[in-house]
PDB file with SEQRES, HELIX, SHEET and CRYST1 records, atoms N, CA, C and O in Angstrom:
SEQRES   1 A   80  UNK UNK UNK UNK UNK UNK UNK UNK UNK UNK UNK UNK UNK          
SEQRES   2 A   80  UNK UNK UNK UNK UNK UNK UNK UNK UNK UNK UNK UNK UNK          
SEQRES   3 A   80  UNK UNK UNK UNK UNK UNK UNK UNK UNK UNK UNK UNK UNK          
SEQRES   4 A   80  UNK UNK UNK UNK UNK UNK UNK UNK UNK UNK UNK UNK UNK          
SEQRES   5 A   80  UNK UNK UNK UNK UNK UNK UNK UNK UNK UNK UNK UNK UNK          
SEQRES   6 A   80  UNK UNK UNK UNK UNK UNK UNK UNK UNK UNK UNK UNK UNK          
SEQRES   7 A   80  UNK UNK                                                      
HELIX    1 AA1 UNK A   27  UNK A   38  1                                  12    
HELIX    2 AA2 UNK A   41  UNK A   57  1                                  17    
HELIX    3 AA3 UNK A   64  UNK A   77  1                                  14    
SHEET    1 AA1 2 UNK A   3  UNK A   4  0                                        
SHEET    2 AA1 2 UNK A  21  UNK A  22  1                                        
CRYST1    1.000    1.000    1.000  90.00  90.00  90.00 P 1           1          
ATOM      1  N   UNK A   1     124.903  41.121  88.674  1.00  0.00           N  
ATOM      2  CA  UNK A   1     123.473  40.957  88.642  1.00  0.00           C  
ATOM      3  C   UNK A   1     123.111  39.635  89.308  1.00  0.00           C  
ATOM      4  O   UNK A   1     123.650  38.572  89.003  1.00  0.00           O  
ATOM      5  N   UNK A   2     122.028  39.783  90.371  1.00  0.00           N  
ATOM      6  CA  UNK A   2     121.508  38.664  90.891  1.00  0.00           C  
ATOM      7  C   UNK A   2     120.262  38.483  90.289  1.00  0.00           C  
ATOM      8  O   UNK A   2     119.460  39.392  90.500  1.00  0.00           O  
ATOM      9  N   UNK A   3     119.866  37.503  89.559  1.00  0.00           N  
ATOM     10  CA  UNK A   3     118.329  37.090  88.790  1.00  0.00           C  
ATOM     11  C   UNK A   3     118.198  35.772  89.075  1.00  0.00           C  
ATOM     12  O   UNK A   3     118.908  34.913  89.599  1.00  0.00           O  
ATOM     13  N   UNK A   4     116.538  35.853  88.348  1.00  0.00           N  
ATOM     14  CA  UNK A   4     116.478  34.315  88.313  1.00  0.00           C  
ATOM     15  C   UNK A   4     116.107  33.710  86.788  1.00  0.00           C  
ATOM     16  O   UNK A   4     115.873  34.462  85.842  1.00  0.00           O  
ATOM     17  N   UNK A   5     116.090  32.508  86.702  1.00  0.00           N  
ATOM     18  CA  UNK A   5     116.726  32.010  85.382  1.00  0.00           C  
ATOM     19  C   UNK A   5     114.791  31.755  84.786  1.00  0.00           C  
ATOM     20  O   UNK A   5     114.216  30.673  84.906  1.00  0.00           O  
ATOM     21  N   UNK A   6     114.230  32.833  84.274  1.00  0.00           N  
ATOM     22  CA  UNK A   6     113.105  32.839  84.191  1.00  0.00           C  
ATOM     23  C   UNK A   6     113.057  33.721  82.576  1.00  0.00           C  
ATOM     24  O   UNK A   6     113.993  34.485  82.343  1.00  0.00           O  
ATOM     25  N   UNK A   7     112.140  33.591  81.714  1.00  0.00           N  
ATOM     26  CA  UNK A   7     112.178  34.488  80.033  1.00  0.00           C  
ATOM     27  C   UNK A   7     113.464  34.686  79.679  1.00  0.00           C  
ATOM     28  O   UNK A   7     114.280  33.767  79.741  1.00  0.00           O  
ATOM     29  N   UNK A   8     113.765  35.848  79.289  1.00  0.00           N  
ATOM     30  CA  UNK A   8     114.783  36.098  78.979  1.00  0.00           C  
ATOM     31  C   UNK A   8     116.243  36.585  79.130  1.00  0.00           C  
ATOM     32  O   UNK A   8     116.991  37.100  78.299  1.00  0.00           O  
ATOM     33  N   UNK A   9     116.469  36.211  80.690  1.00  0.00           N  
ATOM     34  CA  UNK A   9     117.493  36.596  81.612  1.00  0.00           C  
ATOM     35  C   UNK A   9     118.291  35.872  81.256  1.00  0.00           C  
ATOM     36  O   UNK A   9     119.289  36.484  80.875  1.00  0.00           O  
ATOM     37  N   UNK A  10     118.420  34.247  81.134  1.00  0.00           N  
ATOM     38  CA  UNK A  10     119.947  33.857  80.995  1.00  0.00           C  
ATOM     39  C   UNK A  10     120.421  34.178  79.418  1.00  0.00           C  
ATOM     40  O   UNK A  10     121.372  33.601  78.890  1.00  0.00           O  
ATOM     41  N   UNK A  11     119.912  34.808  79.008  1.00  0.00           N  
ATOM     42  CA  UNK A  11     120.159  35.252  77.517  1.00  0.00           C  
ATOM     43  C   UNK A  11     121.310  36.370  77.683  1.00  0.00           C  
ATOM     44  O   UNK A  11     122.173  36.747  76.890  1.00  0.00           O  
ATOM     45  N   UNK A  12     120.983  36.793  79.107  1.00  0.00           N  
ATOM     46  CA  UNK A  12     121.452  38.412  79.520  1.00  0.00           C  
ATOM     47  C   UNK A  12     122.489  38.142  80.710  1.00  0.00           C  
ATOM     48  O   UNK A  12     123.456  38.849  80.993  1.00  0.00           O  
ATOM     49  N   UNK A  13     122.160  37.204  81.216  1.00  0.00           N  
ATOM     50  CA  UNK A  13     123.001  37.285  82.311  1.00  0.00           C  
ATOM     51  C   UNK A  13     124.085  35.637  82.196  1.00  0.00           C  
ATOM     52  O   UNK A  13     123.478  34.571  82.093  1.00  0.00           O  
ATOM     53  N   UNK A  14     125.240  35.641  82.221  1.00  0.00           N  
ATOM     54  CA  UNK A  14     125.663  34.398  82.178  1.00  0.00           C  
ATOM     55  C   UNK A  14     126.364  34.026  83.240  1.00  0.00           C  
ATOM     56  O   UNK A  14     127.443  34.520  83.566  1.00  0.00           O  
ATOM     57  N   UNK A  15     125.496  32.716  84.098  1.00  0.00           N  
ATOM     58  CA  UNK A  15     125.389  32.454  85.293  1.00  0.00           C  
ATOM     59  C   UNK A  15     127.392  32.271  85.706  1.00  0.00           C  
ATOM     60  O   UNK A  15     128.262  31.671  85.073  1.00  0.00           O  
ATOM     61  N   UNK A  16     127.483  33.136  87.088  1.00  0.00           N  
ATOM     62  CA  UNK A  16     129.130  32.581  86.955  1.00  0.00           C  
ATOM     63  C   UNK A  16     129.920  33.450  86.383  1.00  0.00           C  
ATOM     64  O   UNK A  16     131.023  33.646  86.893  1.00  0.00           O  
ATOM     65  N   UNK A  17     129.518  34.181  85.168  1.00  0.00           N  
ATOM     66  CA  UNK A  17     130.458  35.361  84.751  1.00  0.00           C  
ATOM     67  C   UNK A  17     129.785  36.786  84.712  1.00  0.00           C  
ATOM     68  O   UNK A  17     130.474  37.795  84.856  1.00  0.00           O  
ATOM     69  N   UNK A  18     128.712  36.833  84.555  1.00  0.00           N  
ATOM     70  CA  UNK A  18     128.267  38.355  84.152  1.00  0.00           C  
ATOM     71  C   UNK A  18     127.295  38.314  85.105  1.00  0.00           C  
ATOM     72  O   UNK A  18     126.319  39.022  84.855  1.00  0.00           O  
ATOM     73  N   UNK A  19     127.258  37.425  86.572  1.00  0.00           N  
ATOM     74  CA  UNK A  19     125.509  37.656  87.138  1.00  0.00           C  
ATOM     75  C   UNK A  19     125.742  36.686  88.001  1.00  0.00           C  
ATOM     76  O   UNK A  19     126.838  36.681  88.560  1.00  0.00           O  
ATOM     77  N   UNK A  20     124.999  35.895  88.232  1.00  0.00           N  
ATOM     78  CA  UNK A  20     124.317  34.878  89.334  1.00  0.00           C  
ATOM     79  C   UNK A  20     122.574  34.704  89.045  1.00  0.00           C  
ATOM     80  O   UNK A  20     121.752  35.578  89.321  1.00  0.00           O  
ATOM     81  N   UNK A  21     122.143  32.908  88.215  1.00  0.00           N  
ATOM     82  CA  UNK A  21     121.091  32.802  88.282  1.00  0.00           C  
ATOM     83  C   UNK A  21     120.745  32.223  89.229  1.00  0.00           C  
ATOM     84  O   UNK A  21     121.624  31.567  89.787  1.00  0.00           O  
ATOM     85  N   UNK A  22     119.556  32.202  89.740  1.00  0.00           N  
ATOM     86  CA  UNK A  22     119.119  31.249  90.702  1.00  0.00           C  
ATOM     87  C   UNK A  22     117.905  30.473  90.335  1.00  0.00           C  
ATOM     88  O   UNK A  22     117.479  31.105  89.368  1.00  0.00           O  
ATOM     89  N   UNK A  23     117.178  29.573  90.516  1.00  0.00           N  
ATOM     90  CA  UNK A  23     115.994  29.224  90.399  1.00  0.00           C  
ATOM     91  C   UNK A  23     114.739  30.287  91.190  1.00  0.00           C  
ATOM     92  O   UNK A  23     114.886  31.152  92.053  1.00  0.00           O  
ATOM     93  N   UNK A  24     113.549  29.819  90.514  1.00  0.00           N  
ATOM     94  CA  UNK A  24     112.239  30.823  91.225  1.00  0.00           C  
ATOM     95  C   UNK A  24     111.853  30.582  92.305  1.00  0.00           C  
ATOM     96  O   UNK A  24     111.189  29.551  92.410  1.00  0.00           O  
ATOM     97  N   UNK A  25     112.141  31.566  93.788  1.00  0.00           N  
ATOM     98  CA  UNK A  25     111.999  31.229  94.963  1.00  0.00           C  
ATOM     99  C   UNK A  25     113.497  30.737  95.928  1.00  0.00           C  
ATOM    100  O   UNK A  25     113.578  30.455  97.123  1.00  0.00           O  
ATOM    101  N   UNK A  26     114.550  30.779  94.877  1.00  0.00           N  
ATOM    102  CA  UNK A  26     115.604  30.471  96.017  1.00  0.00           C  
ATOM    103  C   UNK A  26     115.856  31.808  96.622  1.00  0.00           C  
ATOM    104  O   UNK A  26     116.910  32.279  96.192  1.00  0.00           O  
ATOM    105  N   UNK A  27     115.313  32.493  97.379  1.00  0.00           N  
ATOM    106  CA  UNK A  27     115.818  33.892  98.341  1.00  0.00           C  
ATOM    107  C   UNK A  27     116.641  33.647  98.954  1.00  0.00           C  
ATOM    108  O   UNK A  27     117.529  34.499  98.960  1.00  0.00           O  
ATOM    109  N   UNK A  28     116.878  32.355  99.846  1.00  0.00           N  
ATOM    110  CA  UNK A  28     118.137  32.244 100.541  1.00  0.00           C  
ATOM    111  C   UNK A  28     119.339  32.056  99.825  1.00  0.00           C  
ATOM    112  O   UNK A  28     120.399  32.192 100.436  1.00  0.00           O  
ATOM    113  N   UNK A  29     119.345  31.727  98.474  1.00  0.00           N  
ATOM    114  CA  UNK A  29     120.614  31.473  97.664  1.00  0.00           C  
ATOM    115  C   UNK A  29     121.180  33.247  97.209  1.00  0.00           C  
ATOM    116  O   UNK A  29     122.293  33.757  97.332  1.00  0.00           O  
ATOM    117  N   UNK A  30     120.222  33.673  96.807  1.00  0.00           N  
ATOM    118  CA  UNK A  30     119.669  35.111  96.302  1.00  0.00           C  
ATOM    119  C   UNK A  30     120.814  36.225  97.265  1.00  0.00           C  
ATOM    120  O   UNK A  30     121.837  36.861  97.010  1.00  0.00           O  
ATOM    121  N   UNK A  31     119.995  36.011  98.384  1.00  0.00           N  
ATOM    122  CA  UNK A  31     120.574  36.286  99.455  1.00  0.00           C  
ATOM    123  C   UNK A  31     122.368  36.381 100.123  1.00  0.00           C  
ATOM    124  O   UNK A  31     123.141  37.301 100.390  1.00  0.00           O  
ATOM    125  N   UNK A  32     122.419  34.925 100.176  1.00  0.00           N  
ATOM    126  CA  UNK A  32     123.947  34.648 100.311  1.00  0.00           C  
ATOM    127  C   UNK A  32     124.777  35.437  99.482  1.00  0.00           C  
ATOM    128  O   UNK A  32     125.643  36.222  99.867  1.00  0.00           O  
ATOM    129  N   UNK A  33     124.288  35.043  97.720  1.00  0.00           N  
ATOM    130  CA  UNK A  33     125.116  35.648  97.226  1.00  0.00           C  
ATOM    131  C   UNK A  33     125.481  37.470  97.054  1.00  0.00           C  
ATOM    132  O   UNK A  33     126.406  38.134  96.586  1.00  0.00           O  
ATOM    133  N   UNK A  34     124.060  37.778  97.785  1.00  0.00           N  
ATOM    134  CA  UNK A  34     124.356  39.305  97.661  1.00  0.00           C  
ATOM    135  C   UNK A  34     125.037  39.563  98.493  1.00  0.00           C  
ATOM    136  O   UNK A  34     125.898  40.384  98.176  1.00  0.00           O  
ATOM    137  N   UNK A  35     125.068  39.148  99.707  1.00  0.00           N  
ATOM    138  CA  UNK A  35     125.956  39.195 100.735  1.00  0.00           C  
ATOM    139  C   UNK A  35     127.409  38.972 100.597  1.00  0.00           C  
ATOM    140  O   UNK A  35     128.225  39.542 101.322  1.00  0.00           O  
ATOM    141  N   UNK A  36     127.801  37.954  99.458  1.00  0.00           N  
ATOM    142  CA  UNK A  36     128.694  37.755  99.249  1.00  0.00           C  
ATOM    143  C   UNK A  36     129.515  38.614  98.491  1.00  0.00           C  
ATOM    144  O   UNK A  36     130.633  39.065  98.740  1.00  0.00           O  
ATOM    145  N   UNK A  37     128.523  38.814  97.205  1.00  0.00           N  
ATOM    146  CA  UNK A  37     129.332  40.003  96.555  1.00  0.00           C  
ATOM    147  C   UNK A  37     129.584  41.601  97.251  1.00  0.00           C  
ATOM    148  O   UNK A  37     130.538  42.379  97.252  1.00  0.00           O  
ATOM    149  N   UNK A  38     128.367  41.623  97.757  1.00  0.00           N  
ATOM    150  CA  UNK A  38     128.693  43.630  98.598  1.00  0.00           C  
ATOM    151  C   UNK A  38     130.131  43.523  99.470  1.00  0.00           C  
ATOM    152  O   UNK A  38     130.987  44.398  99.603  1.00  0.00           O  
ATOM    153  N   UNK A  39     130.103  41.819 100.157  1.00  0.00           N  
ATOM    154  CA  UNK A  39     131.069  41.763 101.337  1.00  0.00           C  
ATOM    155  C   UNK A  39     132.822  41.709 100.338  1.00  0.00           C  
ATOM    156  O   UNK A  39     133.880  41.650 100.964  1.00  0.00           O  
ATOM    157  N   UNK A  40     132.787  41.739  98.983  1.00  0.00           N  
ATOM    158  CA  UNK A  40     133.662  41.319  98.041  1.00  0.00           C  
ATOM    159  C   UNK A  40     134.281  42.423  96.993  1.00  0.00           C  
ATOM    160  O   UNK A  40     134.880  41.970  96.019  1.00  0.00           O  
ATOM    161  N   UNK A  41     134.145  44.165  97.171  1.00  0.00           N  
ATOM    162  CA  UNK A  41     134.072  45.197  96.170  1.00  0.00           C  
ATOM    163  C   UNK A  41     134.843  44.731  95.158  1.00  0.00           C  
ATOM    164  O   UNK A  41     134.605  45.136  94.021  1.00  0.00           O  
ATOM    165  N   UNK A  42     135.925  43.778  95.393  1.00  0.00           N  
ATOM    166  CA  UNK A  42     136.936  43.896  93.842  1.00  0.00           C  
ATOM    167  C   UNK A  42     136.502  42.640  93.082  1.00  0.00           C  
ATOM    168  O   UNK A  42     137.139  42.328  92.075  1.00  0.00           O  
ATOM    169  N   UNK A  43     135.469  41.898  93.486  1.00  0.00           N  
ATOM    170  CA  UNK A  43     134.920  40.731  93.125  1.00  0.00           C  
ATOM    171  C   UNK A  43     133.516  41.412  92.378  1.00  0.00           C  
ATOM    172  O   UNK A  43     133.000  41.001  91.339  1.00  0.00           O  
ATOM    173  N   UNK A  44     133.130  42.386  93.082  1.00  0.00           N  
ATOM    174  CA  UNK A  44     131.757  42.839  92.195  1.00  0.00           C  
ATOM    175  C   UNK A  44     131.895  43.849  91.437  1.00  0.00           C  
ATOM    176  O   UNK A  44     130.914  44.147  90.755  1.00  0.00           O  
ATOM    177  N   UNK A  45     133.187  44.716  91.312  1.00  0.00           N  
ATOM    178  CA  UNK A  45     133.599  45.606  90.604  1.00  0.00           C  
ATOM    179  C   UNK A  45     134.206  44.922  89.388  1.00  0.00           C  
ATOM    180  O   UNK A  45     134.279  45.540  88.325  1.00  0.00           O  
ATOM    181  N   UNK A  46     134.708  43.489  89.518  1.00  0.00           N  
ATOM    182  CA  UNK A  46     135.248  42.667  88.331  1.00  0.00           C  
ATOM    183  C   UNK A  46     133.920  42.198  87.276  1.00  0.00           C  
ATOM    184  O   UNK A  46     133.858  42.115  86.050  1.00  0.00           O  
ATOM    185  N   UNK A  47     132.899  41.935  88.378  1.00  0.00           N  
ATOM    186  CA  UNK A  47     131.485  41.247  87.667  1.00  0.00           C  
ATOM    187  C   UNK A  47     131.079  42.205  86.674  1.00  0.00           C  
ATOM    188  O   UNK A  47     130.977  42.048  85.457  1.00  0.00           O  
ATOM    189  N   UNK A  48     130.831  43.371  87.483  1.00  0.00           N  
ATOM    190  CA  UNK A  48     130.251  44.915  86.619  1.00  0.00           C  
ATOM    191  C   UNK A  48     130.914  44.634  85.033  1.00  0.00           C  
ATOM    192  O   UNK A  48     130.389  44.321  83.965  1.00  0.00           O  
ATOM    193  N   UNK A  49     132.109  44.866  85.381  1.00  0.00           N  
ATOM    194  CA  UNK A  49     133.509  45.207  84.120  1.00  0.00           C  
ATOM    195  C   UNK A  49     132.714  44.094  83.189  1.00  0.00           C  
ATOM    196  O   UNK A  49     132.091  44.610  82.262  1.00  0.00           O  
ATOM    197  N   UNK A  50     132.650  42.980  83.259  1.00  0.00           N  
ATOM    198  CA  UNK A  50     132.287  41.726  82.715  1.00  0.00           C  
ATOM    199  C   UNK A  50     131.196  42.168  82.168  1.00  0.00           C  
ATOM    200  O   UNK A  50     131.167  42.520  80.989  1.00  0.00           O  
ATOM    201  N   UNK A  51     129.898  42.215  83.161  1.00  0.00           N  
ATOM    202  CA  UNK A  51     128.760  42.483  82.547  1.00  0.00           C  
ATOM    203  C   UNK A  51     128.356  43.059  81.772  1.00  0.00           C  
ATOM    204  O   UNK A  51     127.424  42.757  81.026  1.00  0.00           O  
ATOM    205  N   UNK A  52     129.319  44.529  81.802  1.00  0.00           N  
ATOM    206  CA  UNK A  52     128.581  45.639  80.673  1.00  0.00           C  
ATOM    207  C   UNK A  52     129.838  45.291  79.737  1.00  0.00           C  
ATOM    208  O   UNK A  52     129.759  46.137  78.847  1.00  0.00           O  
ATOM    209  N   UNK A  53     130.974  44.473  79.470  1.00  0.00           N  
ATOM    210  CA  UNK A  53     131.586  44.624  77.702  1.00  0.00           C  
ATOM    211  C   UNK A  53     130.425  43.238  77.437  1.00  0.00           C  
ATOM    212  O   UNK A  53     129.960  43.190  76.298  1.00  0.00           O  
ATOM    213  N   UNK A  54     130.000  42.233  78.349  1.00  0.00           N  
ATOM    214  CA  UNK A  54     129.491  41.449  77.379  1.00  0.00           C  
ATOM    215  C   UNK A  54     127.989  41.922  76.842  1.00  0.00           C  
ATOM    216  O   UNK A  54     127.488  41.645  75.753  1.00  0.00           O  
ATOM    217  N   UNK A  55     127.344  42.814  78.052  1.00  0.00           N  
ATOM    218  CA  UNK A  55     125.962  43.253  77.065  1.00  0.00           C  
ATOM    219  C   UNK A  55     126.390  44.684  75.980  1.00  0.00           C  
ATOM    220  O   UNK A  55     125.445  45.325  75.521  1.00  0.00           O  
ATOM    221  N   UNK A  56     127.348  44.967  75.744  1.00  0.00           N  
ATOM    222  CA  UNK A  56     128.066  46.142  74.818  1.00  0.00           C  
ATOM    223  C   UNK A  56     128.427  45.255  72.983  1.00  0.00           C  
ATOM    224  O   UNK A  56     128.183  45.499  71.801  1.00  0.00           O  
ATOM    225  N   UNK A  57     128.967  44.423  73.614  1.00  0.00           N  
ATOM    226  CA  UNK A  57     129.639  43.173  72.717  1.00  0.00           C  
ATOM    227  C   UNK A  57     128.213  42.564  72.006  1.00  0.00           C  
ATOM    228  O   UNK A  57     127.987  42.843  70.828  1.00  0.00           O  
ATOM    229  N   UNK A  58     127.259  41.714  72.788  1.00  0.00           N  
ATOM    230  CA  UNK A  58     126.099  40.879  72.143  1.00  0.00           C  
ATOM    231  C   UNK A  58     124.627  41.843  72.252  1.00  0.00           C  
ATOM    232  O   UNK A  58     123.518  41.354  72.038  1.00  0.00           O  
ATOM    233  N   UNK A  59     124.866  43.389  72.650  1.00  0.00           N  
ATOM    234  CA  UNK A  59     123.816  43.887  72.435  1.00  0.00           C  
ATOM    235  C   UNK A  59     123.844  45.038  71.631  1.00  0.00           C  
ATOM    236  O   UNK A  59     122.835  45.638  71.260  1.00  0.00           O  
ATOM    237  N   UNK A  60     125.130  45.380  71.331  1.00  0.00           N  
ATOM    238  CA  UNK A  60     125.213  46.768  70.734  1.00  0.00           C  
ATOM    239  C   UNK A  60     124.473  47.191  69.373  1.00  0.00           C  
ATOM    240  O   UNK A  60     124.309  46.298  68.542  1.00  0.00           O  
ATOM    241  N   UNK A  61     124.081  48.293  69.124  1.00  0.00           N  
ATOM    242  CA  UNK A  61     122.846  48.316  68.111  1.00  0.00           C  
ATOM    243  C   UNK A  61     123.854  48.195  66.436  1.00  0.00           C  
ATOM    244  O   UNK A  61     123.089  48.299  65.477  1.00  0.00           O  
ATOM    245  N   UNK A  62     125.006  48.048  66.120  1.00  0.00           N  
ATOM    246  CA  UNK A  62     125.785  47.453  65.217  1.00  0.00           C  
ATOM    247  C   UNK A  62     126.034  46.152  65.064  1.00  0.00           C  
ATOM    248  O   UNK A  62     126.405  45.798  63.945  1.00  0.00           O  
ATOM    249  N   UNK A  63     125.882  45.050  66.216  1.00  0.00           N  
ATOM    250  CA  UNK A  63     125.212  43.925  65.661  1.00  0.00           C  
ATOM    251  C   UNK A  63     124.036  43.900  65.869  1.00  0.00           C  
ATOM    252  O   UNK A  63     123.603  43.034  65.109  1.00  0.00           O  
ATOM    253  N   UNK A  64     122.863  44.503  66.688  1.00  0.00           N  
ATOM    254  CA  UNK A  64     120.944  43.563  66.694  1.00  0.00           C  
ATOM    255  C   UNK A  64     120.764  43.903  65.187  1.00  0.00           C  
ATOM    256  O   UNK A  64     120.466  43.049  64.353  1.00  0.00           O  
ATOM    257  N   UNK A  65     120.995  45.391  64.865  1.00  0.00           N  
ATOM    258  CA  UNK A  65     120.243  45.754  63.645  1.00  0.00           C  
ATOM    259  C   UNK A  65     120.380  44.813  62.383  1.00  0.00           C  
ATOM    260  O   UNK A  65     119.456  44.431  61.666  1.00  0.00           O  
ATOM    261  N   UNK A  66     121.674  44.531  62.266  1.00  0.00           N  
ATOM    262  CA  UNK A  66     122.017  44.091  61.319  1.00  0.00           C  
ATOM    263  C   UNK A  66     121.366  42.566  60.840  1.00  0.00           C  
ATOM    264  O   UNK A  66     121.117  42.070  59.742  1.00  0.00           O  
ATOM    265  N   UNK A  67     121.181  41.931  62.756  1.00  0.00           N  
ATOM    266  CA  UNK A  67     120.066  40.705  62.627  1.00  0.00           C  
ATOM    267  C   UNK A  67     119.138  41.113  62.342  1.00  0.00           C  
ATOM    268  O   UNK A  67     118.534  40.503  61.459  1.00  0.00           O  
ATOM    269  N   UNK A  68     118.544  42.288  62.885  1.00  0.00           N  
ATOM    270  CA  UNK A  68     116.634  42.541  62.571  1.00  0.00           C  
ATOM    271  C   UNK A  68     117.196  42.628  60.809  1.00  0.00           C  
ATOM    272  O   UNK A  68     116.711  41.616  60.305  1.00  0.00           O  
ATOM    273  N   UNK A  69     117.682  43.097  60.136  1.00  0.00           N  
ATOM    274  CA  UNK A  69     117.727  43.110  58.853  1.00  0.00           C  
ATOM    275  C   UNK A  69     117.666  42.123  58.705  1.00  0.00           C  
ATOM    276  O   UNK A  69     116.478  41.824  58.828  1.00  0.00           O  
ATOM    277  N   UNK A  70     118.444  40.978  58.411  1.00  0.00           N  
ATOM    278  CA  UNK A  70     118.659  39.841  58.061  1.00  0.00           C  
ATOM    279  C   UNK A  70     117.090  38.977  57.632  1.00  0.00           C  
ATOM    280  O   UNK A  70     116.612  38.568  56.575  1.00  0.00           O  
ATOM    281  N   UNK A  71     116.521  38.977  59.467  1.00  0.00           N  
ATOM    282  CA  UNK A  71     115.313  38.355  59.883  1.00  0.00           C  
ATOM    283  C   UNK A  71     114.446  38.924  58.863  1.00  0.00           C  
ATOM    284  O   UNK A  71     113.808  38.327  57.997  1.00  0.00           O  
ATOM    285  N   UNK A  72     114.534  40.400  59.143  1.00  0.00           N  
ATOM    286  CA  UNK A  72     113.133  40.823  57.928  1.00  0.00           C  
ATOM    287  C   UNK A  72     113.336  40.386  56.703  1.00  0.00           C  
ATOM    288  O   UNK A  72     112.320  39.994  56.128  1.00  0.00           O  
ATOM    289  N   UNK A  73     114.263  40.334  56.159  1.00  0.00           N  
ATOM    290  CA  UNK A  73     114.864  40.476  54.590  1.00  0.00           C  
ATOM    291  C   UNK A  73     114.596  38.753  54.575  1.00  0.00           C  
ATOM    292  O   UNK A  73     114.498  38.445  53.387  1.00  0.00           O  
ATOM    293  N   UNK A  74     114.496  37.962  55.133  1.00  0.00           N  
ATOM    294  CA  UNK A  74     114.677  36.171  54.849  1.00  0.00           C  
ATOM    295  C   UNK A  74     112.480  36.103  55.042  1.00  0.00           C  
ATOM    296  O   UNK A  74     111.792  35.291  54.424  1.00  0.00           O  
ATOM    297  N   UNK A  75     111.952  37.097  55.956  1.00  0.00           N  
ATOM    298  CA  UNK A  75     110.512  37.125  56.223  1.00  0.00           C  
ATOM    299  C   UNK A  75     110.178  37.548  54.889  1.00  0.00           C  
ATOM    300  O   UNK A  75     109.031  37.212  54.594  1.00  0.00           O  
ATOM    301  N   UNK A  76     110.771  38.153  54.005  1.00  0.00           N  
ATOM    302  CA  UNK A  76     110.196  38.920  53.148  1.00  0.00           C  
ATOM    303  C   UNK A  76     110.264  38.044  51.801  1.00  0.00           C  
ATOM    304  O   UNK A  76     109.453  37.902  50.886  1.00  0.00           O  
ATOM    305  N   UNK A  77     111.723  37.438  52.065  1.00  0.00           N  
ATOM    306  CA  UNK A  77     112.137  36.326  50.540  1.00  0.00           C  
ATOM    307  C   UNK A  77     110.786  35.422  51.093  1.00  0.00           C  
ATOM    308  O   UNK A  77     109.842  35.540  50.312  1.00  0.00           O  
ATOM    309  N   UNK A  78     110.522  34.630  52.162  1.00  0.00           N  
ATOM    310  CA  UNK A  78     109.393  33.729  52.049  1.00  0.00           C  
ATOM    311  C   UNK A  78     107.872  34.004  51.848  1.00  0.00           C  
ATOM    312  O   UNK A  78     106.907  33.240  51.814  1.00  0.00           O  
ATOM    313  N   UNK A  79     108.001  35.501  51.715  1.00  0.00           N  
ATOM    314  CA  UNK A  79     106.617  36.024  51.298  1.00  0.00           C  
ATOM    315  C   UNK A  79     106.719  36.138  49.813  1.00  0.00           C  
ATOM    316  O   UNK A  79     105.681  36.516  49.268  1.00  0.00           O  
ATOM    317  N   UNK A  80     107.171  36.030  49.470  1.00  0.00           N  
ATOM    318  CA  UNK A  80     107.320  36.341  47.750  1.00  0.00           C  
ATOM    319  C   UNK A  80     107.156  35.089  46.949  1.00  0.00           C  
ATOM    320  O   UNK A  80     107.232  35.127  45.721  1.00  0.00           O  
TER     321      UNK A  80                                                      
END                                                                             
Protein backbone atom coordinates (compact mmCIF):
# COMPACT_ATOMS: atom_id res chain seq x y z
CA UNK A 1 0.00 0.00 0.00
CA UNK A 2 1.10 3.44 -1.06
CA UNK A 3 -0.78 6.26 1.29
CA UNK A 4 -0.37 9.21 2.87
CA UNK A 5 0.13 9.66 6.54
CA UNK A 6 -3.24 11.60 6.94
CA UNK A 7 -6.55 10.25 9.78
CA UNK A 8 -6.32 7.04 10.15
CA UNK A 9 -3.84 5.36 7.79
CA UNK A 10 -0.71 5.00 9.79
CA UNK A 11 -2.85 3.11 12.23
CA UNK A 12 -3.27 0.74 9.09
CA UNK A 13 -0.43 0.96 7.26
CA UNK A 14 3.12 0.65 8.91
CA UNK A 15 5.44 2.82 7.05
CA UNK A 16 8.45 0.34 5.79
CA UNK A 17 6.63 -2.90 6.54
CA UNK A 18 3.03 -3.20 5.52
CA UNK A 19 2.87 0.07 3.01
CA UNK A 20 4.77 3.20 2.27
CA UNK A 21 3.60 6.63 3.93
CA UNK A 22 4.28 9.67 2.37
CA UNK A 23 3.44 13.18 3.36
CA UNK A 24 0.29 15.26 1.61
CA UNK A 25 1.35 16.15 -1.90
CA UNK A 26 4.60 14.15 -2.21
CA UNK A 27 3.44 12.52 -5.84
CA UNK A 28 6.88 12.32 -6.84
CA UNK A 29 7.86 10.18 -3.76
CA UNK A 30 4.34 8.35 -4.32
CA UNK A 31 5.42 7.76 -7.58
CA UNK A 32 9.01 6.42 -7.33
CA UNK A 33 7.90 4.15 -4.99
CA UNK A 34 5.21 2.63 -7.13
CA UNK A 35 7.54 2.27 -9.67
CA UNK A 36 9.66 0.69 -7.49
CA UNK A 37 7.56 -1.84 -6.11
CA UNK A 38 5.60 -3.02 -9.65
CA UNK A 39 9.43 -2.99 -11.02
CA UNK A 40 10.11 -5.53 -7.72
CA UNK A 41 7.12 -8.65 -7.84
CA UNK A 42 8.91 -10.63 -4.97
CA UNK A 43 9.36 -7.38 -3.02
CA UNK A 44 5.57 -6.49 -3.41
CA UNK A 45 4.35 -9.96 -3.15
CA UNK A 46 6.43 -10.01 0.34
CA UNK A 47 4.64 -6.48 1.31
CA UNK A 48 1.04 -8.03 0.44
CA UNK A 49 1.98 -11.30 2.75
CA UNK A 50 2.89 -8.64 5.52
CA UNK A 51 0.04 -6.47 5.06
CA UNK A 52 -2.86 -8.72 5.23
CA UNK A 53 -1.43 -11.13 8.54
CA UNK A 54 -0.86 -7.72 10.15
CA UNK A 55 -4.45 -6.22 9.33
CA UNK A 56 -5.84 -10.12 10.13
CA UNK A 57 -3.72 -10.06 13.47
CA UNK A 58 -4.76 -6.14 14.79
CA UNK A 59 -8.08 -6.16 12.97
CA UNK A 60 -9.71 -9.38 13.23
CA UNK A 61 -13.30 -9.19 14.66
CA UNK A 62 -11.97 -11.63 17.82
CA UNK A 63 -9.88 -8.96 19.03
CA UNK A 64 -12.01 -5.25 17.97
CA UNK A 65 -15.09 -6.82 19.60
CA UNK A 66 -13.78 -7.75 22.55
CA UNK A 67 -12.33 -3.90 22.83
CA UNK A 68 -15.78 -2.43 21.77
CA UNK A 69 -16.91 -4.55 24.87
CA UNK A 70 -14.49 -3.48 27.16
CA UNK A 71 -14.98 0.41 25.99
CA UNK A 72 -18.78 0.07 26.42
CA UNK A 73 -18.74 -1.88 29.65
CA UNK A 74 -15.97 0.92 31.41
CA UNK A 75 -18.76 3.85 29.45
CA UNK A 76 -21.34 2.22 31.30
CA UNK A 77 -19.43 1.65 34.95
CA UNK A 78 -18.93 5.68 34.63
CA UNK A 79 -22.52 6.20 34.02
CA UNK A 80 -23.67 4.57 37.06
Amino acid sequence: SIATRVGGVPEVVVDGETGYLFDVGDVDGMAHCAIDLLSDEDRLRALGKKARAYARKKFCAAEIIPQYERFYQRVLDRAS
